[in-house]
C-alpha positions in Angstrom: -3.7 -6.6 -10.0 -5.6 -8.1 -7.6 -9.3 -6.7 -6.4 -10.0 -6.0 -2.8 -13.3 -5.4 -0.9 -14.2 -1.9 -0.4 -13.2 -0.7 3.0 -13.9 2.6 5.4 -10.6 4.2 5.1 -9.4 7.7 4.7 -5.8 9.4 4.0 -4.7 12.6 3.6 -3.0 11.9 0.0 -6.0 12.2 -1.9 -5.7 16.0 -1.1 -2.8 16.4 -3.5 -4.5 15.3 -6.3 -6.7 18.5 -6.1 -4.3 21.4 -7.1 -5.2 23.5 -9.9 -2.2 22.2 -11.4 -4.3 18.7 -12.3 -0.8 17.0 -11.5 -2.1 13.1 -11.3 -1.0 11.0 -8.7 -1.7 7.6 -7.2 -1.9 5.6 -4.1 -0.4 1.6 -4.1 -1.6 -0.4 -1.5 1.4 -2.4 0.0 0.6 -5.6 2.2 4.2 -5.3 5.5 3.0 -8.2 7.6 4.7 -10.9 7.6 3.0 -14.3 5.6 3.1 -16.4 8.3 1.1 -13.7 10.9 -1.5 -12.9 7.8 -2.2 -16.4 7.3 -2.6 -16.9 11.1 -4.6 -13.8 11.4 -7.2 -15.2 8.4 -7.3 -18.2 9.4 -8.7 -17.1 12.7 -10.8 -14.9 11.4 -8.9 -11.7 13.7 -8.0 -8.3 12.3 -4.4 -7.3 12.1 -3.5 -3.9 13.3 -4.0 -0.8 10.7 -1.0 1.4 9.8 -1.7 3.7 12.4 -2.1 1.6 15.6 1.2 1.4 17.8 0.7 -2.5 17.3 1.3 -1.9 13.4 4.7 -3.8 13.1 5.6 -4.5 9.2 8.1 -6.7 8.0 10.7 -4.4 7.2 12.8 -6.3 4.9 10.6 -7.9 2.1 8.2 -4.4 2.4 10.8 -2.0 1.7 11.9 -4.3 -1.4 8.2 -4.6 -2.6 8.2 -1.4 -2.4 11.5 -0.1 -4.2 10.1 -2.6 -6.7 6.5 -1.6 -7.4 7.4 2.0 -7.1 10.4 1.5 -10.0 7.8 -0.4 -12.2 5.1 2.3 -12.2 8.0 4.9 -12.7 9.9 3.1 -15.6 5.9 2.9 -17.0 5.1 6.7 -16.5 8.1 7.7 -18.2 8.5 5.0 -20.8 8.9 6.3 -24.2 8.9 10.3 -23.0 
């Protein structure tokens, strides 16, 4: 797993977690942008667009796959041995 700074940012999905029914839940970070547009972005030290901006534009293909994929692994992990 890889650590990230600390950053201002709010959602919603943290307000499921506080049910009486102390169902546990979790929120993965997924990177959509495309390698070559992060790199560029870094490199010129701009910020690419958040996931609510109009200009958010991920890269459909390998995000939905990354997805499917890190979604199936914490799923197989949960229920492992149950």
């Amino acid at each position: 797993m890889n650590a990230v700074d600390p950053v201002m940012a709010g959602e919603d999905f943290a307000r499921y977690g506080r049910t009486g029914a102390g169902i546990p839940g979790a929120l993965l970070w997924l990177g959509a942008v495309n390698v070559a547009q992060y790199q560029a972005a870094r490199d010129e030290g701009t910020a690419l667009p958040g996931l609510h901006p109009a200009r958010f534009a991920p890269d459909a293909r390998p995000t939905i796959a990354t997805g499917v994929q890190a979604m199936s692994a914490v799923l197989l992990e949960l229920f492992r041995g149950r």
